[in-house]
N, C-alpha and C positions, 0 to 999 in steps of 0.2 A: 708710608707704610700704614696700613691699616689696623687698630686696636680689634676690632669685632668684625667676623665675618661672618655675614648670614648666607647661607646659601640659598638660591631658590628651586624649586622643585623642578626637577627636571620635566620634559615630557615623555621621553622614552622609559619603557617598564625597565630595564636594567642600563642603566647608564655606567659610563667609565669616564666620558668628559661633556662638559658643559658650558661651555662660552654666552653671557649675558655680554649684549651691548658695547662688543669689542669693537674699539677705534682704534686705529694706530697712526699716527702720523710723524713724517722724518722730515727732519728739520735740514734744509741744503741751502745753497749759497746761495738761490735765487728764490729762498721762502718755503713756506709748508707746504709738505706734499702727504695729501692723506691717501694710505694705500687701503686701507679697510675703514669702511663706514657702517657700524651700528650693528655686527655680525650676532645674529643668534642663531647657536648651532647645537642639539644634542649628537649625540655622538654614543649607537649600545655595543654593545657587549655582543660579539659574534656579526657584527657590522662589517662587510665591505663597503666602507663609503666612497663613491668617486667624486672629488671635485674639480669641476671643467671649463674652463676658460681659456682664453685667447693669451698670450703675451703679455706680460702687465695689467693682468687683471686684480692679483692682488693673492693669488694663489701660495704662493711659497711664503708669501707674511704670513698668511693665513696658519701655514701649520708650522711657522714658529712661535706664534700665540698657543698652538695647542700644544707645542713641547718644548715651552719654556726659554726658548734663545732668542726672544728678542723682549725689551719689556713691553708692556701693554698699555697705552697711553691713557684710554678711557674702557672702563668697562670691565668685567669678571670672568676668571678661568678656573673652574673646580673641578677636581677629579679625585672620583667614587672607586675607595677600594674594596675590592670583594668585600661582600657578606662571609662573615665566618659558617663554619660546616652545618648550622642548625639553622643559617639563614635568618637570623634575629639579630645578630650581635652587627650589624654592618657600621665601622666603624667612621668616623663622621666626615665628611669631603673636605679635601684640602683645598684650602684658595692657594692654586698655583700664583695666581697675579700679586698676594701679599709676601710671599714667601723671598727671603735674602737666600745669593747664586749658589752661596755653597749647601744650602737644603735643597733647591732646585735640581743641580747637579747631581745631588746624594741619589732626588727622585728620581730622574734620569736614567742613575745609573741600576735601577731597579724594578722601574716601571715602562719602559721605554728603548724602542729598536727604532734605528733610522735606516732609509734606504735612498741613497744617495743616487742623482744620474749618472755621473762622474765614476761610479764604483768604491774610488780613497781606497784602493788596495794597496801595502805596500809591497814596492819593488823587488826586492833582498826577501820576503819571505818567502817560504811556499804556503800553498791552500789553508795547508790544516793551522797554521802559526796564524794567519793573518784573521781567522775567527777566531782565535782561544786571545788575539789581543786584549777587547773590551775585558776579558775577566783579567788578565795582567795589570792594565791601567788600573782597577777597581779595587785590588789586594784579595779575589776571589779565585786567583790561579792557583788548581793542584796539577801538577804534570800528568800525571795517568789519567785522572778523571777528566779532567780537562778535555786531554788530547781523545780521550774515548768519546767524548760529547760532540768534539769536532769532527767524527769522523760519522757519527748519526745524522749531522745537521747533514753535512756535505751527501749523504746516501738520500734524505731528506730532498736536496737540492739536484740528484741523481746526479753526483757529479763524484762519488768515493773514487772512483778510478783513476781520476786528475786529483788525488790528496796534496801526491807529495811535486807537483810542477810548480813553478812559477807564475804566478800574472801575466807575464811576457810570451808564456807559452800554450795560454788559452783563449777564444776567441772572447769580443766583447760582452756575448750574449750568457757566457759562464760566467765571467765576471760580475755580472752583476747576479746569478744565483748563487755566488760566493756569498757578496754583500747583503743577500737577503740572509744566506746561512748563518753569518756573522753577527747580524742582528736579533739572532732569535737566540742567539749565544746564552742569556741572563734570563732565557723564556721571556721574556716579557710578555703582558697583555694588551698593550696598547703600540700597535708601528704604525709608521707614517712613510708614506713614499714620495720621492721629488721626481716626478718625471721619470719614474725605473724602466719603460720600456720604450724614450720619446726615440733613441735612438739604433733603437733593432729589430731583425726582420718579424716578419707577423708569426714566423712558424715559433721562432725563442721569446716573443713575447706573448703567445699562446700559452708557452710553457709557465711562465712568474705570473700568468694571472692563475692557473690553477694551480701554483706552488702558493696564491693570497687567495686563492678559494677553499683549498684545505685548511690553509690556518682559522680562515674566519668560522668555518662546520665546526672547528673545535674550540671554540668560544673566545678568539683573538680578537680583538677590535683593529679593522683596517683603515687608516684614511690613507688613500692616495691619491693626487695631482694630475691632471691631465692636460694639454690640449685640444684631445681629440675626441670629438664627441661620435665621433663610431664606436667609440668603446663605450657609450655609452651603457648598454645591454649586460654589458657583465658583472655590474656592480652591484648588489645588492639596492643601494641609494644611492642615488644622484642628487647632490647639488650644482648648479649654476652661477658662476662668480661670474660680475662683471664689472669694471672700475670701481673696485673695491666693497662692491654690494653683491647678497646672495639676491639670483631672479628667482621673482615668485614662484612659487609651485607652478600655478598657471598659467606660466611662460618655460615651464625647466623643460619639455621636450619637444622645443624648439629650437635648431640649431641657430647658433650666430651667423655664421655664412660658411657657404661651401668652399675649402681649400684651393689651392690652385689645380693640384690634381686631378680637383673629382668635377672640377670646370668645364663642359662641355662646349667645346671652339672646336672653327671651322679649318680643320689643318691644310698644309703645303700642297695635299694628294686632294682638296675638294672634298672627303668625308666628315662626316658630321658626325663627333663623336670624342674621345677621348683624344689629347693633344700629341702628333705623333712628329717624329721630324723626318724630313721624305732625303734619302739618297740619293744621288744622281751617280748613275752604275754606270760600270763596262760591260761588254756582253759577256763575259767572263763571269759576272755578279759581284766585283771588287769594285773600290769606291778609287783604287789607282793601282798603275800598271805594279809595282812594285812594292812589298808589304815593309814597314817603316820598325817594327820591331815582330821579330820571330822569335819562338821558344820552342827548341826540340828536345822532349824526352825530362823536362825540369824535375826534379826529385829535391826535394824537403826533408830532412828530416832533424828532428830538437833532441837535447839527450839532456836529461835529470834523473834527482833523486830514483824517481819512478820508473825509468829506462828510458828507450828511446819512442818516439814517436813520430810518425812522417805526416806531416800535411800536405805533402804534394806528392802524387807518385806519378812520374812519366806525362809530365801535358805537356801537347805538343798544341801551340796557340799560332796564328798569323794577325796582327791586326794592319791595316791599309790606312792611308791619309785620308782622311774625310769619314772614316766610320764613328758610330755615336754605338760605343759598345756596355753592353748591360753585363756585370757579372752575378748572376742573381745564383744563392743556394744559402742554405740554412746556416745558424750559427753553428763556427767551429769546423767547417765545412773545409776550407781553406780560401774564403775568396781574400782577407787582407793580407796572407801569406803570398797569396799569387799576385796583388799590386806590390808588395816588395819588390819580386822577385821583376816586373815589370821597371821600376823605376828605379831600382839596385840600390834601393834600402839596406838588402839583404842579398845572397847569394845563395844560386844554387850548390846543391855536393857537384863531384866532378862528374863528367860522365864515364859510366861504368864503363 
């Protein structure tokens, strides 16, 4: 623990966090394994920051250094609380890195929104309960006021309509604008995101990057985590992690390598171009005489707090042996209701 902590001046004109000469390294059963080496990062005020890297590059150490859940081996984390209303009084930066868990925590739970890939919604609640948690946990719960805040966040997250559903009964792409809702629950100025859109379609993760483009216009500080450096363009900043080091400015817009996807190979059909897989058909245009599972007329429908809601009305499917089928449409749409209903997860109503 440190008696004196000097801060140093940041380089950004309104800073919120400031990371000097972070190292981190975990100690495992086959020796030290350092995941950040020598990280200096400002971090302003009205910031969408992206940071982009591959797999184990060091990215999610990275912003538990910046929000406090892991310790910090070598090196300083300070964070600058607003200037009072005349902009003179700004009162003096805390070294996050000296500070004992339960002042950490306290900060946390006042300065700080998380946003998880995973989502952490719990099961048993509905929408509106599972944001008014963090202020529950906190001893900051008033029922009325609460639940009125939770029902602006979720209008915010354009999602008021699904308040009162369950988790279970919204797609994943809502889920996670629950989880941005949830976190902005205590306003906080400073969120961090883990991978919020690594696993959804481009149209719902169009939607959470301009649910962190309005927040950061209105003077939020964003960092969020990526792998994918297409996204690069959206982010106000970009930085570039790589085995555990930020790439120089004069390497950050250079990608590391092209995904597999965006790999241009020479497919099954002799075209030269994006990797396609080639059928081999009947003259019919089926991949075999006889289709291996049918759905006629499937109807969905979920009933809660909120009424009832159908995600499937009337699809009539055939798929054949040897087809490679794509179910593509936006979050909420109903495509993981209709693999349910394929592999009888789930059931459909009866037929009318």
């Amino acid at each position: 623990m440190t008696d004196t902590v000097t801060a140093h001046k940041p380089a950004t004109a309104d800073p919120i966090i400031s990371l000097r000469d972070v190292s981190k390294v975990y100690k495992t059963g086959s020796g030290d394994f350092m995941a950040l080496r020598d990280i200096t990062l400002d971090v302003a005020r009205g910031e969408f920051l992206g940071v982009i890297g591959k797999s184990g590059a060091g990215k999610t150490t990275l912003l538990n250094m910046i929000s406090g859940t892991s310790e910090v081996t070598k090196g300083e984390v300070f964070y600058y609380p607003a200037a009072g209303l005349n902009g003179n009084n700004a009162p003096e930066p805390l070294p996050l890195h000296a500070l004992e868990e339960d002042a950490l925590a306290a900060w946390r739970g006042q300065n700080l929104g998380v946003v998880y890939q995973s989502f952490e919604l719990l099961p048993t609640l509905d929408l509106v309960n599972n944001i008014m948690l963090p202020q529950d946990f906190s001893g900051q719960y008033r029922p009325a006021l609460s639940r009125e805040q939770a029902m602006e966040l979720l209008d915010i997250v354009e999602l008021a309509e699904h308040a009162h559903k369950l988790p279970a009964h919204i797609s994943g792409g809502q889920k996670q604008r629950v989880a941005i809702a949830r976190a902005l629950v205590n306003d906080p100025p400073l969120i961090v995101a883990d991978e919020p859109t690594g696993s959804l379609d481009s149209v719902t993760a169009d939607t959470i990057f301009r649910i962190f483009e309005k927040l950061a216009a209105q003077g939020k500080a964003i960092v969020m985590v990526t792998h994918d450096m297409g996204l690069s363009k959206r982010f106000s900043h970009v930085e570039r992690i790589a085995d555990g080091s930020l790439v120089p400015a004069s390497q950050n817009g250079a990608p590391e390598a092209t995904t597999v996807a965006e790999t241009p190979k020479t497919d099954t059909t002799g075209h030269h171009g994006l990797y396609r897989v080639r059928e081999d058909k009947n003259p019919e245009g089926q991949s075999g005489n006889e289709p291996v599972i049918v759905l006629r007329d499937v109807v969905k429908t979920y009933e809660n707090a909120a009424g009832k809601f159908t995600a499937l009305k009337g699809i009539d499917l055939q798929l054949h042996q040897g087809q490679f089928i794509s179910i593509v449409g936006k979050s909420g749409s109903g495509k993981s209701t209709l693999l349910n209903m394929l592999t009888g997860i789930d059931h459909p109503h009866p037929a009318r």
